[in-house]
C-alpha positions in Angstrom: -82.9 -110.2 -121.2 -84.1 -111.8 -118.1 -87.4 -110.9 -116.1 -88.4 -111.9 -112.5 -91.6 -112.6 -110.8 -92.2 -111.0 -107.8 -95.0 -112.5 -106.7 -97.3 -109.5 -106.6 -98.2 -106.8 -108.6 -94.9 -105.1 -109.7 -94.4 -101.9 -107.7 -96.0 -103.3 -104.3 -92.4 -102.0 -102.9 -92.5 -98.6 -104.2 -92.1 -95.8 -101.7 -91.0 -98.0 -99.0 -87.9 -97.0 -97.2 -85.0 -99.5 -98.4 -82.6 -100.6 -95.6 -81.1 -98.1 -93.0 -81.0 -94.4 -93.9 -77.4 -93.4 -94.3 -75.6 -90.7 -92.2 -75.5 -88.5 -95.3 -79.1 -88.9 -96.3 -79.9 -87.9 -92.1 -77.8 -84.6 -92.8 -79.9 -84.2 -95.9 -82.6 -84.1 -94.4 -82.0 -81.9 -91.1 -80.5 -79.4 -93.9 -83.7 -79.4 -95.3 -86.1 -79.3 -92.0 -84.3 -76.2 -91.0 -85.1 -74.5 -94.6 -88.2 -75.4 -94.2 -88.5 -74.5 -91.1 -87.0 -70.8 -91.8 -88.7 -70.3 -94.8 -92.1 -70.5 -92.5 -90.8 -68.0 -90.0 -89.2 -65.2 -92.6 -92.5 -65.8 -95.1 -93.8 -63.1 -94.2 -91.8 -59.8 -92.3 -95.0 -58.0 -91.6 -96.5 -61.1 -88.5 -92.9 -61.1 -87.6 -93.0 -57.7 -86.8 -96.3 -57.9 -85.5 -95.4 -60.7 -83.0 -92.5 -59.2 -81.5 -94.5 -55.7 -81.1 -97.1 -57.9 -79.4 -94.3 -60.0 -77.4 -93.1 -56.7 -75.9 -96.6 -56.1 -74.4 -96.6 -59.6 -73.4 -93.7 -59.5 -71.2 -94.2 -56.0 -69.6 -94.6 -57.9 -66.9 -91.4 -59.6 -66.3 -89.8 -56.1 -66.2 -92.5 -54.1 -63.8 -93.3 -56.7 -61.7 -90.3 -56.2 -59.6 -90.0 -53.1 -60.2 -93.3 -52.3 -58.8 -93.1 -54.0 -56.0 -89.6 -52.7 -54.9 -91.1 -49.5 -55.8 -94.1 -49.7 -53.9 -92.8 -51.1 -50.5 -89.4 -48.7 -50.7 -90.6 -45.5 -51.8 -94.7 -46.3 -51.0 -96.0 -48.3 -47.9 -92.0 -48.5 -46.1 -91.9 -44.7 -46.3 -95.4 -43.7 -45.1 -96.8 -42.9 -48.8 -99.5 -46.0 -49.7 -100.5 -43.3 -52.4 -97.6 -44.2 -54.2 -97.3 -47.6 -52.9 -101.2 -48.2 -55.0 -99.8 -46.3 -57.8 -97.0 -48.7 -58.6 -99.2 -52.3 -57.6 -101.6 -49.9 -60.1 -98.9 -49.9 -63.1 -98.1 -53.6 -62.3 -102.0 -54.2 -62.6 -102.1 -52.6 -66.3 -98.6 -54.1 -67.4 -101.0 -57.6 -66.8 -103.9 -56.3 -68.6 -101.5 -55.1 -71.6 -100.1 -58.9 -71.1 -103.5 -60.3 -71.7 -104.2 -58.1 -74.7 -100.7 -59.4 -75.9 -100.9 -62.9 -75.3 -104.3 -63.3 -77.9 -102.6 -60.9 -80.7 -99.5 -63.3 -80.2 -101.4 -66.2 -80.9 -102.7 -65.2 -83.9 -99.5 -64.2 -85.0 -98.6 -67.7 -84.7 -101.0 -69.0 -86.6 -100.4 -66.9 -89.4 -96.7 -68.4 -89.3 -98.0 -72.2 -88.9 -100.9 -72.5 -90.5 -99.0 -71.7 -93.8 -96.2 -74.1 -92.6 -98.7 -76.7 -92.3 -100.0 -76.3 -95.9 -96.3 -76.1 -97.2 -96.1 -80.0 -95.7 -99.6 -81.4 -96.2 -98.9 -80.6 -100.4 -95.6 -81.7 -100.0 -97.0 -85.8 -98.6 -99.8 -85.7 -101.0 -97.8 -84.8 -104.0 -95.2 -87.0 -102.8 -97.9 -89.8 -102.5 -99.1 -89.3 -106.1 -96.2 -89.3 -107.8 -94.9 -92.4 -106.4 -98.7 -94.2 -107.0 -98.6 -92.7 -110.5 -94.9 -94.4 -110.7 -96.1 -97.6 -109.7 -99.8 -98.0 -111.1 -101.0 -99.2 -107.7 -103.8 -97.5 -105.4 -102.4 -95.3 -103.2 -100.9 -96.4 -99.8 -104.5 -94.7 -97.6 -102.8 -96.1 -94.0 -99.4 -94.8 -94.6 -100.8 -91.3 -96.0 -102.9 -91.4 -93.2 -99.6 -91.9 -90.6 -98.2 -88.9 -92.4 -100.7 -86.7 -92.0 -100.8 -87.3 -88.4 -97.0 -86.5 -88.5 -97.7 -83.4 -90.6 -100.6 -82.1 -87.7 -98.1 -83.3 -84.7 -95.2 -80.7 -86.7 -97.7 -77.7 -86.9 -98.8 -78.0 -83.5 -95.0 -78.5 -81.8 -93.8 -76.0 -84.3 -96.0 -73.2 -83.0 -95.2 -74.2 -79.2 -92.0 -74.2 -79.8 -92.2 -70.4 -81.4 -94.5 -70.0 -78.4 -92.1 -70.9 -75.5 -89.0 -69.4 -77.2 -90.2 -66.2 -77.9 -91.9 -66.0 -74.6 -88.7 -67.6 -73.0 -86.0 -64.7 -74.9 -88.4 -61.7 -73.3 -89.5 -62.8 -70.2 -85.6 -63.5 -69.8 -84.8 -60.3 -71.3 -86.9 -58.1 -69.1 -86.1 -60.1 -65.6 -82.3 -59.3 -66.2 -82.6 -55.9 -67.5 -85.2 -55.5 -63.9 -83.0 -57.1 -61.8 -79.6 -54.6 -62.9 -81.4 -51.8 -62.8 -82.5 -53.2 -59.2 -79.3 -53.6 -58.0 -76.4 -54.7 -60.1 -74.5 -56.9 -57.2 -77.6 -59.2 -57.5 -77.3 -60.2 -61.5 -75.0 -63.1 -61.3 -76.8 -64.3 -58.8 -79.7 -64.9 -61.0 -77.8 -65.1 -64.5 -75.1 -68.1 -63.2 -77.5 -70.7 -62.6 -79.6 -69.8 -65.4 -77.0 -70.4 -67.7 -75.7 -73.4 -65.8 -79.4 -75.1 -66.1 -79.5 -74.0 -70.0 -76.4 -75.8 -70.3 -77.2 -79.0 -68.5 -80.6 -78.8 -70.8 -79.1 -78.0 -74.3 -76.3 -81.2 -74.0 -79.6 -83.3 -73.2 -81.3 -82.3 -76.2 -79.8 -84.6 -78.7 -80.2 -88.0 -76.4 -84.0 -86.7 -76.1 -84.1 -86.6 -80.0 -82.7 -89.5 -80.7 -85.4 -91.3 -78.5 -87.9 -89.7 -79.6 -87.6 -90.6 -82.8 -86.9 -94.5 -81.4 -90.5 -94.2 -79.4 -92.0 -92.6 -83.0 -90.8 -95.9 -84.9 -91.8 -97.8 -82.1 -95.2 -96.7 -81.6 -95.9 -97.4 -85.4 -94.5 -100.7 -85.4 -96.6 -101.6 -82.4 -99.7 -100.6 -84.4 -98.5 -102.0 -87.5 -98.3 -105.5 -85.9 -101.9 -105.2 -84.2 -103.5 -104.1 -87.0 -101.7 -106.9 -88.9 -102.9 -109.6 -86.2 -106.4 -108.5 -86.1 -106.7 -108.6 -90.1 -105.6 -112.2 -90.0 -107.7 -113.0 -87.1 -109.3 -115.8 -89.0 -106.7 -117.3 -90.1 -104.4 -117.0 -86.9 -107.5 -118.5 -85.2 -107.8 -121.6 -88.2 -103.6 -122.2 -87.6 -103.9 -122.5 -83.8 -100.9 -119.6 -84.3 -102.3 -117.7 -81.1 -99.3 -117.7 -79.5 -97.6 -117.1 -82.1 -99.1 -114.0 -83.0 -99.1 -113.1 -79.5 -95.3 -113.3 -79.3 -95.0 -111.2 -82.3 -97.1 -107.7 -81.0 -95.9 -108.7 -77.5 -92.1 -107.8 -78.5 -93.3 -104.8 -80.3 -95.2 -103.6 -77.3 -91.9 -104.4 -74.9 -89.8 -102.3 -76.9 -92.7 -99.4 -77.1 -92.3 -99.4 -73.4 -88.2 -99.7 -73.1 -88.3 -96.7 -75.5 -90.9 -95.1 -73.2 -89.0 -96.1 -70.1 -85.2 -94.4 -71.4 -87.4 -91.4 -72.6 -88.6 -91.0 -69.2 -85.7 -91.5 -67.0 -83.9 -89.1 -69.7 -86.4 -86.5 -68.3 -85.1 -86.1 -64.9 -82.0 -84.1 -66.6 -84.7 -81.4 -67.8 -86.4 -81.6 -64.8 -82.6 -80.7 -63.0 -82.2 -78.2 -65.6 -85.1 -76.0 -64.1 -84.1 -76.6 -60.6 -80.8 -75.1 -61.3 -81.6 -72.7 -63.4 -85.5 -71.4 -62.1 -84.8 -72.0 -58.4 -81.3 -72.2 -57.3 -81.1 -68.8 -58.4 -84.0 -68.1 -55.7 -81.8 -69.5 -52.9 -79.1 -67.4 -53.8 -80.5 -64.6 -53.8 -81.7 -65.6 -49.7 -78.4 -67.3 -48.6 -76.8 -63.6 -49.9 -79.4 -61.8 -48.4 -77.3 -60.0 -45.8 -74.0 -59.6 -47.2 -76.6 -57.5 -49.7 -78.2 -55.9 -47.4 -74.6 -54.9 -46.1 -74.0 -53.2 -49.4 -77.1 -51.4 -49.2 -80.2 -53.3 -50.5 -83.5 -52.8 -48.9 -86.2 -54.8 -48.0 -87.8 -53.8 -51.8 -84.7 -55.1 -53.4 -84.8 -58.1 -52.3 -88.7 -58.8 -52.9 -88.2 -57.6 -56.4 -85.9 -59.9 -56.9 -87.5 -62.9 -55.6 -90.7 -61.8 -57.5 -88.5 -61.6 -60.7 -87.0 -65.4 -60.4 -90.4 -66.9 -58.8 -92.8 -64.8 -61.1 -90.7 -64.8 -64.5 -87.9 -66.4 -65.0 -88.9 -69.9 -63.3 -92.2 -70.0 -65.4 -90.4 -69.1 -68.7 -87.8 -71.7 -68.4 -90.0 -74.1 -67.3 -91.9 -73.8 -70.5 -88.7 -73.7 -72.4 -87.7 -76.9 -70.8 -91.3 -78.2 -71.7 -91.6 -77.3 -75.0 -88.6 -77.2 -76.5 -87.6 -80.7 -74.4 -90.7 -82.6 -76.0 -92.3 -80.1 -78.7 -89.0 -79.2 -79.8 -88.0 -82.7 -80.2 -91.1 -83.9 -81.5 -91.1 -81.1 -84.3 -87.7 -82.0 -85.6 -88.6 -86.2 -85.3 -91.9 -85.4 -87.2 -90.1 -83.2 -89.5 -87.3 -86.2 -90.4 -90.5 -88.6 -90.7 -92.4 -86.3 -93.5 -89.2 -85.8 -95.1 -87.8 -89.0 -95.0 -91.0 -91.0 -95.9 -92.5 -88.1 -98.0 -90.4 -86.8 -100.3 -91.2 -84.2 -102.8 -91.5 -84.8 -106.2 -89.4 -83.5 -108.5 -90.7 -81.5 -111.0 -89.6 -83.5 -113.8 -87.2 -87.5 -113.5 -84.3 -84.7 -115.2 -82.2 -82.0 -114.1 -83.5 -80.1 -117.2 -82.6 -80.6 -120.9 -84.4 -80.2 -124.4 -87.6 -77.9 -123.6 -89.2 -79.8 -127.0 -90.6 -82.9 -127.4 -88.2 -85.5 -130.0 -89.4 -85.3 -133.4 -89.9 -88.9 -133.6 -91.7 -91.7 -131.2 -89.5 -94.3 -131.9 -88.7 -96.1 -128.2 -85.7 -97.8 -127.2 -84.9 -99.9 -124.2 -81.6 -100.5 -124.2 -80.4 -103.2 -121.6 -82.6 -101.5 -118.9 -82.4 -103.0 -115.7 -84.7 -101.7 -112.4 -85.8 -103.3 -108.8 -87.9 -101.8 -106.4 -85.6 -101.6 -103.3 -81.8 -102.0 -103.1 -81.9 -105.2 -101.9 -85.0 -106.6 -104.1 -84.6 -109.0 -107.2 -85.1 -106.8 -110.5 -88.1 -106.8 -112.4 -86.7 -106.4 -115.0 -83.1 -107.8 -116.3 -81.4 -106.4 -118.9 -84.2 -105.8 -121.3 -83.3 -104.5 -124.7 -86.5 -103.5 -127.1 -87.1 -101.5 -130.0 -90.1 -100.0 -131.0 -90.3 -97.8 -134.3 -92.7 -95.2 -134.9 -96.1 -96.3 -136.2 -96.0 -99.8 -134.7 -98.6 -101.2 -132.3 -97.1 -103.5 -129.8 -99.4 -105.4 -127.4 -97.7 -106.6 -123.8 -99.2 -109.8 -122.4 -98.1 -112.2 -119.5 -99.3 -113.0 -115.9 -99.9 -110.4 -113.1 -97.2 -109.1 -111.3 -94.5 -109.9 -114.1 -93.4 -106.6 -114.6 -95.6 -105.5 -117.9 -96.5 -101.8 -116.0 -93.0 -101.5 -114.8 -91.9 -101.6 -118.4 -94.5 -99.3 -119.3 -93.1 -96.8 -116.4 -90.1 -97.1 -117.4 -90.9 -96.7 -120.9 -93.0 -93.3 -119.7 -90.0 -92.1 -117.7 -91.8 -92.4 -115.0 -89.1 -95.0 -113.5 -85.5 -94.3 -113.4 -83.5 -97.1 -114.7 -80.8 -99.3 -112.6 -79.1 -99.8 -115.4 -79.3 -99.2 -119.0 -81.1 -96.2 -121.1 -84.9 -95.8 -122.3 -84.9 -93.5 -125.5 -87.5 -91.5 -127.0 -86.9 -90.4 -130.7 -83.4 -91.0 -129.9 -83.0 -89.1 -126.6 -82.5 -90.1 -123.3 -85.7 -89.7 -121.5 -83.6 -88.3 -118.3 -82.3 -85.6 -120.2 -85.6 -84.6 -121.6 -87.5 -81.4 -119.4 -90.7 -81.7 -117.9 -92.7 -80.0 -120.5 -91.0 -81.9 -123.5 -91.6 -85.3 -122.0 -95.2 -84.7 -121.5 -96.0 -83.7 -125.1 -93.8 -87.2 -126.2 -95.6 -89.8 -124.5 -98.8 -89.7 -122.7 -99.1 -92.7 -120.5 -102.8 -94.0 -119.2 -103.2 -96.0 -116.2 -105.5 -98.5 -114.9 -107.3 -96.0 -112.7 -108.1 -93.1 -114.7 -108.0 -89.3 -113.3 -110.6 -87.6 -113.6 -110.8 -83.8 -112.1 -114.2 -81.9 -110.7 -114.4 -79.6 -113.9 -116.1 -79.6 -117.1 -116.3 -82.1 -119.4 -114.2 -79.6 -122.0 -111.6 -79.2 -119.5 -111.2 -82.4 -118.2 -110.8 -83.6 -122.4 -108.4 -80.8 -123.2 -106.1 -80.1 -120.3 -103.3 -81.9 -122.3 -103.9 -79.9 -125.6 -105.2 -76.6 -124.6 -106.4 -74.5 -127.7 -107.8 -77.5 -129.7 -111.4 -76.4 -131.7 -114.2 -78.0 -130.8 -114.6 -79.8 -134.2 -111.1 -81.8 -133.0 -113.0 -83.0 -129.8 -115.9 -83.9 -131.7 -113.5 -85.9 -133.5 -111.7 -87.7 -130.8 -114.6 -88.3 -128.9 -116.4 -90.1 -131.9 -113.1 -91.7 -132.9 -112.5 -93.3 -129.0 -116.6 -93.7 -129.0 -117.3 -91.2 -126.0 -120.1 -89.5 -128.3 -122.7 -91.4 -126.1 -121.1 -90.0 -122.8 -120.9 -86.7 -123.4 -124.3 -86.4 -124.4 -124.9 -88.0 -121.0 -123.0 -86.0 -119.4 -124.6 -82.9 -120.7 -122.1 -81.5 -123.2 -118.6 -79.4 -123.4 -119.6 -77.5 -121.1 -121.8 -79.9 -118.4 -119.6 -80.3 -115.0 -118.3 -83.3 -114.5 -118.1 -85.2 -110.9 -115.8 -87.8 -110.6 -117.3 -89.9 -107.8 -120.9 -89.7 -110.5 -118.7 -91.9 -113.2 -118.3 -95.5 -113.5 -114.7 -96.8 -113.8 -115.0 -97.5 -117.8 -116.9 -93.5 -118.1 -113.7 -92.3 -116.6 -111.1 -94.4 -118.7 -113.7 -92.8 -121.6 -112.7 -89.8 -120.7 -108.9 -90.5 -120.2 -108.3 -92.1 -123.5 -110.1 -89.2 -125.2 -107.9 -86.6 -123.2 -104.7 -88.7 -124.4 -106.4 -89.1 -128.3 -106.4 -85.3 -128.2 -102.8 -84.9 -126.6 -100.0 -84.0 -129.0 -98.0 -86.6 -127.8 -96.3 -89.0 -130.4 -96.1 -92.3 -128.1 -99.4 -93.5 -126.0 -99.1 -96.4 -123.5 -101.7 -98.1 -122.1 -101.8 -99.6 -119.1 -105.0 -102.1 -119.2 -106.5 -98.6 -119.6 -109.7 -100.4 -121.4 -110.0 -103.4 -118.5 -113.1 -101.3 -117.0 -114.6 -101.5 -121.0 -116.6 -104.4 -122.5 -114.7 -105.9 -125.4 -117.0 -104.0 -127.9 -115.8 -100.6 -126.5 -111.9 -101.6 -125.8 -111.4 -102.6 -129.5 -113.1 -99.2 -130.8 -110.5 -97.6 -128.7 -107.7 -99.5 -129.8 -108.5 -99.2 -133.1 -108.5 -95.7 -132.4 -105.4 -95.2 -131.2 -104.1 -97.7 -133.5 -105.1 -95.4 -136.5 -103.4 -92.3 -135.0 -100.2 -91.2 -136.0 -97.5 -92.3 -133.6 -96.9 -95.3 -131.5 -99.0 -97.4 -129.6 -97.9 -99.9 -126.5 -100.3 -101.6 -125.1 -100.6 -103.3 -121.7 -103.0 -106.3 -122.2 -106.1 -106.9 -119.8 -107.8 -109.2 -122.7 -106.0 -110.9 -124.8 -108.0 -109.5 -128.0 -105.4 -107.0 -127.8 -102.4 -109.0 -129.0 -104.7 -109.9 -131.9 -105.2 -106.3 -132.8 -101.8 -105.6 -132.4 -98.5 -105.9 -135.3 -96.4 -107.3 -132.5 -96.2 -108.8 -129.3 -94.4 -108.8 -126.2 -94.3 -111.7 -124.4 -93.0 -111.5 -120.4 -92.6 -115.0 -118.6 -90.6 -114.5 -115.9 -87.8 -116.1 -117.4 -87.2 -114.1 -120.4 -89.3 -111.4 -122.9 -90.1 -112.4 -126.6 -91.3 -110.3 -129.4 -92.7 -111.3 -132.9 -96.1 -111.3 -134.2 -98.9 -113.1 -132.9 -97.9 -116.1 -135.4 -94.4 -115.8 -134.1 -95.2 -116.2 -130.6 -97.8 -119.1 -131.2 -94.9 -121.0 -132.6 -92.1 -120.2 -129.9 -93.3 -119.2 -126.8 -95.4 -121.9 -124.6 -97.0 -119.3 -122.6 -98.3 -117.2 -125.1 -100.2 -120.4 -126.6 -101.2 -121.3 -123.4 -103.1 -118.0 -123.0 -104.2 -118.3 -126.3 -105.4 -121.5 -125.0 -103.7 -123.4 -128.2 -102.0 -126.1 -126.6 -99.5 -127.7 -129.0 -97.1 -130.4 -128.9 -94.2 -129.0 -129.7 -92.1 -132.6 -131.7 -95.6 -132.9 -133.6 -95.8 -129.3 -134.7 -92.2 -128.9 -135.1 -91.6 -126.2 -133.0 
C-alpha cells in the first residue's frame, strides 16, 4: 500500500472542475437545464393560465390599434362622422388602459414562476456545497459559493425576461398578423416575409452568441480571480520585486476579458440586422407597394393601420425579442451550464439503492482502495488494504495533509473509490441505501454541526425515540452533563453561533454516542477539547459496543487505542503502539523516542 503527500490538507481539490468538460457531460447538462427549466414553467397550471389570460389583455393593443385607426379615418373623420372617428381612438384608448392593467398582473405572474425557480437552484448550490465540504472535511469554499449565487440571481432574473419578451413577443405578433389580414389580406406577406427572414438571420446567431457568452463568463472570473490573487500577495509580490510579473499575469487575463468582449460585440450587429429586416423592412414595403395597393382597393386607413401595426407592435416586440432572448436568453442558458456544471446536486445516497438495513456487523474492510482528487492528481491513497474487526479501537496518526481524513471518508462512504472496495459488515458500502448507511457508521468531523433547535433535538436527531434516561446516559458517559445544565436543559434552545468550538463537538459526540450506528469515526472530533475532556470521550466511545477509528489531533490517542495506523507518505503500518515504536521511524519520532535503530535492534 502506498500513500502520497499532497502537500496540503487532503481534499483541497475537491469540487474543482477536473480538466475540460467533455461533449457528453455538455449534453448532460443542457438536458438537464431544459428540465429544470420546464419543470419551473408547468409547476404550477393555475399562473400559467393566469398569465396568458392576462397576456391577452396585454396585447389588445397590437390588434386594435390598427384597427382603430383604419376605422376611425375610413369610416370616421374621411367620411364626415368624427363621432365615430372618437369612438374608435376611444376603444384604442381602453385597449391601453386594459394593457396597463395587464402588464402589472403579468408581472406577478412571473414571479410566481421564477421566484420558485430561483429557490429550486439556490438549494440545489448550497446542498451541492455541503455535501462536497462534508466529503472533504474542509471549510466550505465562501468565494466560489458566493460566484454561484451570483450565477443563481443572474438565471432568475434572465429567466423571467426571457418569459417576459417571448410571451409578449408570440401575442403582440399574434394580434398584428391576425389585424393586418383582417385589414387587407394582399398586405400580409408584406409584413410576415421579412419577419420571418429577420427571425431566421437571428435564431442561426444564437448559438455563436452562446458560445461567447459563456467565454466572456469564464473570462470575467478569471480576471477577478487573478486580481484578487495579486492583491492577497501584495506583500510578498512587493518583497520579490515580482511587480511586473504579477502585472503580466492579470494583464493577459484582462486582454482576453476584452477580446471576448470585443467578438461578443461585433457578433451583435447580426441581431441588430435581424430587427432591421424583420421590424422595419416590412415598413418600407408596405410604402414602396403603396400604390399597386391602393390599385386593388386600399384606402388611406389601410395603409395607416398598417404602418401603425409594424411601427407600433411588431418592431417593439421583436426588438425585445432580439434583446432579451439575444443576451438574457443566452445569459440564462450560460448561467444555467455554470450552476450545473460547478454545482451539482447531491445524490441522495453514494448508491443506486440496495439493502434498506444497516449490516449486522461493524467489521470494516479496505480492500486495495485507491482515490485522487482530480483525474489528473497523484492518489492519496495507493492501494490501501486494512482490516478492522468489530470491537477494535484503532487510532490514525501521521502529518497533516497525508490522507488520514480521506481514509476516514472513504471508510464513511462518503468518497467513492478509484479503485478497490470499502466494506462494512461485509457489504459494499456503494450498494448500501441511504438510510442503512447512516445507522452503520456515524462519522464526526473536525467542525461539528450544530442546528438552531433544542438541546434534545439537536442530541437525538440520529436516534429519534430514545428515553430521556438514555440521554442522561450518553451525556454523562461523553461528559456533557456540565453543558446541558448550562445550556438550560432538554428542552433550552440552542444557538449555534452562542457555543464554543469544543461545546459543539460536546454536542456532536453525544448525538453520535446516542446513534445506533455500529462504526464511529472520528475525525480530530476532540482537537477543540482539553486533553482531560478528549480522553473521557474516547473512553467513552471506546467502551461502546461497536468500532471505534479514530483520526489523531494528540497523540494520547494512539496510547488509548489497541492499534495504530501509521500514514507516512510512503506507506501505512498497523500494530500496536509497541509495534510501531519498534518499526516505524515516524511514529517514534512523534512519540518523540528517538532510537537508534543497530543499537536497539530494530
Amino acid at each position: 500500500m502506498t500513500l502520497r503527500r499532497t502537500g496540503q490538507r487532503e481534499g483541497a481539490r475537491a469540487g474543482r472542475p477536473g480538466g475540460t468538460r467533455t461533449e457528453a457531460a455538455r449534453q448532460g447538462t443542457r438536458t438537464e437545464a431544459r428540465r429544470l427549466l420546464w419543470g419551473a414553467a408547468r409547476r404550477r397550471p393555475g399562473v400559467l393560465v393566469r398569465l396568458f389570460a392576462w397576456s391577452l389583455a396585454e396585447a389588445a393593443p397590437a390588434f386594435l390599434s390598427g384597427q382603430a385607426l383604419a376605422h376611425a379615418l375610413d369610416d370616421g373623420f374621411s367620411a364626415g362622422r368624427p363621432g365615430t372617428g372618437l369612438a374608435w381612438l376611444g376603444l384604442m384608448a381602453a385597449a391601453w388602459l386594459a394593457a396597463a392593467l395587464g402588464a402589472r398582473q403579468v408581472l406577478l405572474a412571473i414571479a410566481a414562476i421564477v421566484e420558485p425557480f430561483r429557490d429550486t437552484l439556490l438549494r440545489r448550490v448550497v446542498a451541492g456545497t455541503l455535501y462536497r465540504t462534508a466529503a472533504s472535511g474542509l471549510r466550505p469554499d465562501s468565494a466560489a459559493l458566493a460566484r454561484l449565487g451570483r450565477q443563481v440571481e443572474l438565471a432568475r432574473d434572465s429567466f423571467a425576461a426571457v418569459i417576459a419578451v417571448s410571451r409578449s413577443f408570440l401575442f403582440s405578433v399574434t394580434g398584428v398578423l391576425v389585424g393586418v389580414l383582417t385589414l387587407m389580406d394582399a398586405v400580409l406577406p408584406l409584413v410576415l416575409l421579412p419577419l420571418a427572414a429577420g427571425l431566421a438571420l437571428f435564431s442561426a446567431s444564437l448559438p455563436a452568441m452562446a458560445r461567447l457568452q459563456r467565454r466572456l463568463i469564464l473570462a470575467e472570473e478569471g480576471t477577478a480571480s487573478s486580481v484578487a490573487a495579486m492583491v492577497d500577495a501584495l506583500r510578498d509580490v512587493t518583497a520579490c520585486g515580482a511587480e511586473d510579473r504579477a502585472a503580466a499575469v492579470v494583464g493577459r487575463d484582462v486582454t482576453r476579458q476584452a477580446e471576448v468582449a470585443k467578438a461578443l460585440a461585433r457578433l451583435t450587429a447580426a441581431r441588430t440586422l435581424s430587427l432591421a429586416i424583420g421590424g422595419w423592412l416590412p415598413i418600407l414595403m408596405v410604402l414602396v407597394a403603396t400604390p399597386a395597393l391602393v390599385r386593388d382597393g386600399a384606402t388611406a386607413g389601410v395603409i395607416l393601420g398598417t404602418l401603425t401595426y409594424v411601427a407600433q407592435s411588431l418592431t417593439p416586440a421583436l426588438g425585445g425579442l432580439v434583446q432579451g432572448v439575444g443576451v438574457n436568453g443566452v445569459r440564462l442558458v450560460v448561467a444555467l451550464e455554470r450552476i450545473l456544471s460547478m454545482g451539482p446536486a447531491p445524490r441522495k445516497t453514494l448508491t443506486a439503492g440496495g439493502p434498506d438495513t444497516a449490516p449486522r456487523s461493524a467489521l470494516l474492510r479496505l480492500r486495495r482502495v485507491t482515490f485522487a482528487y482530480g483525474p489528473a492528481a497523484e492518489p492519496v491513497v495507493s492501494d490501501l488494504s486494512l482490516a478492522v474487526r468489530e470491537g477494535d479501537h484503532l487510532a490514525v496518526v501521521g502529518p497533516s495533509g497525508i490522507g488520514k481524513s480521506t481514509v476516514a471518508a472513504l471508510a464513511a462512504g462518503l468518497l467513492r473509490p478509484h479503485d478497490g472496495q470499502v466494506l462494512i459488515g461485509g457489504v459494499p458500502v456503494t450498494s448500501l441505501s441511504g438510510p442503512a448507511l447512516s445507522a452503520a457508521r456515524v462519522l464526526i468531523p473536525q467542525e461539528a454541526y450544530v442546528f438552531r433547535g433544542t438541546l434534545g433535538e439537536n442530541l437525538t436527531y440520529l436516534a429519534p425515540g430514545r428515553s430521556p434516561s438514555e440521554v442522561d446516559k450518553a451525556v454523562d458517559a461523553v461528559g456533557m452533563a456540565e453543558l446541558a445544565a448550562r445550556i438550560g436543559g432538554y428542552d433550552a434552545m440552542v444557538e449555534p453561533s452562542e457555543l464554543s468550538s469544543g461545546e459543539r463537538q460536546l454536542i456532536a459526540l453525544t448525538r453520535a454516542y446516542l446513534s445506533p450506528a455500529r462504526l464511529i469515526l472520528l475525525d480530530e472530533a476532540t482537537c477543540h477539547l482539553d486533553p482531560a475532556a478528549e480522553a473521557r470521550a474516547e473512553e467513552a466511545f471506546a467502551a461502546r459496543e461497536g468500532t471505534l477509528i479514530v483520526i489523531a489531533h494528540r497523540l494520547t490517542s494512539a496510547l488509548r487505542a489497541r492499534r495504530v495506523l501509521v500514514m507516512d507518505g510512503v506507506r501505512a503500518q498497523v500494530g500496536t503502539h509497541e509495534e510501531m515504536i519498534a518499526a516505524s521511524p515516524l511514529y517514534r519520532d512523534l512519540m518523540g523516542r528517538w532510537e537508534d535503530p543497530v543499537a536497539s535492534g530494530a
